[in-house]
Each structure stands twice: as C-alpha cells, then as structure tokens.
N, C-alpha and C positions, 0 to 999 in steps of 0.2 A: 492494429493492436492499440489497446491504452495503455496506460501506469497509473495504476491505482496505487495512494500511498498514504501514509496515516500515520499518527503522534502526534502527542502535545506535551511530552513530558521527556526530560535527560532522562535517561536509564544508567543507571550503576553496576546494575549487573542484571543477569539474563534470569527470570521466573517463570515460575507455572504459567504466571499468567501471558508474558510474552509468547511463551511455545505454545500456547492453545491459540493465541492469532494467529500465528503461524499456520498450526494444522488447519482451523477452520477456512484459513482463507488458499489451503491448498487443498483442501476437501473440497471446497465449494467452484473448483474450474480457478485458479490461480496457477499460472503456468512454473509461475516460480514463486519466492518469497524470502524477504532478507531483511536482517537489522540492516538499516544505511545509515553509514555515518559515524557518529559516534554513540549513536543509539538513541536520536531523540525520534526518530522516523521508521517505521517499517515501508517497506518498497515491496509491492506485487507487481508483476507483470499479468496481464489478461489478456484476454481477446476483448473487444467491445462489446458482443453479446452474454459474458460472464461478467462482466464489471458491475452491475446495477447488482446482481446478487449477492457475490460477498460485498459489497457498500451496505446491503441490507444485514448481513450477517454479521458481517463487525460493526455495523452500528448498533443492534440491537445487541450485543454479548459486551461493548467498550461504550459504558454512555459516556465514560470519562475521555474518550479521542477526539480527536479533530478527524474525521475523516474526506476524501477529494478524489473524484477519479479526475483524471488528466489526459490529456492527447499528447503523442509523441509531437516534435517539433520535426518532421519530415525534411526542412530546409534548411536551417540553418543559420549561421549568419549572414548576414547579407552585407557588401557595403559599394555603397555608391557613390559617385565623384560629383 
C-alpha cells in the first residue's frame, strides 16, 4: 500500500471544495480519506496500483496543491550501538 497525501494551505474550516477531494479521490480507488491534522493536509490511503491516478485527478481538479504519493515506512525505527 501507499499514502498518498496533499496540501499546501491551513484550512479554517471545511468547503465544497475540500469535500470534492475528498470524493474524487474516494471515487477514483482511495481506500480511505481524511483531513490530517489541523487541516493543512488531506491523507489518502491507496493501494500502489490506484495512487498514480487520483495523483492525476487531484492534480488536475487542485493546481493550487502540493501533491506526493509516499511509501509506508514498513520498519521503523532502527537503533544501533
């Protein structure tokens, strides 16, 4: 799985246009989807073979975002002596 996740702006409060990333990127194969935070970030979860597409979908509908898919960190912290 990835984490696909996007924003570049505090949110104040919740709009149309938030809730339309939302759906789109739960239309488009997003397993889940959330304000994270205190709202400067939306958080998708995906599978790797749905991530390129909503990345395509809300980039083209949010030219104002920052958008990034991501890899889980599977490990962890690590520490060594």
């Amino acid at each position: 799985m990835s984490i696909f996740a996007f924003g570049t702006y505090k949110v104040t409060s919740v709009d149309q246009n938030h809730i339309s990333a939302l759906k789109l990127a739960l239309e488009n194969g997003a397993l889940m989807s959330t304000l994270s935070g205190s709202g400067s970030t939306f958080f998708n979860l995906a599978y790797k073979d749905d991530a390129y597409s909503i990345y395509n979908v809300l980039r083209d509908n949010f030219k104002d975002f920052t958008i990034k898919i991501l890899q889980f960190d599977n490990v962890g912290v690590k520490v060594y002596n």
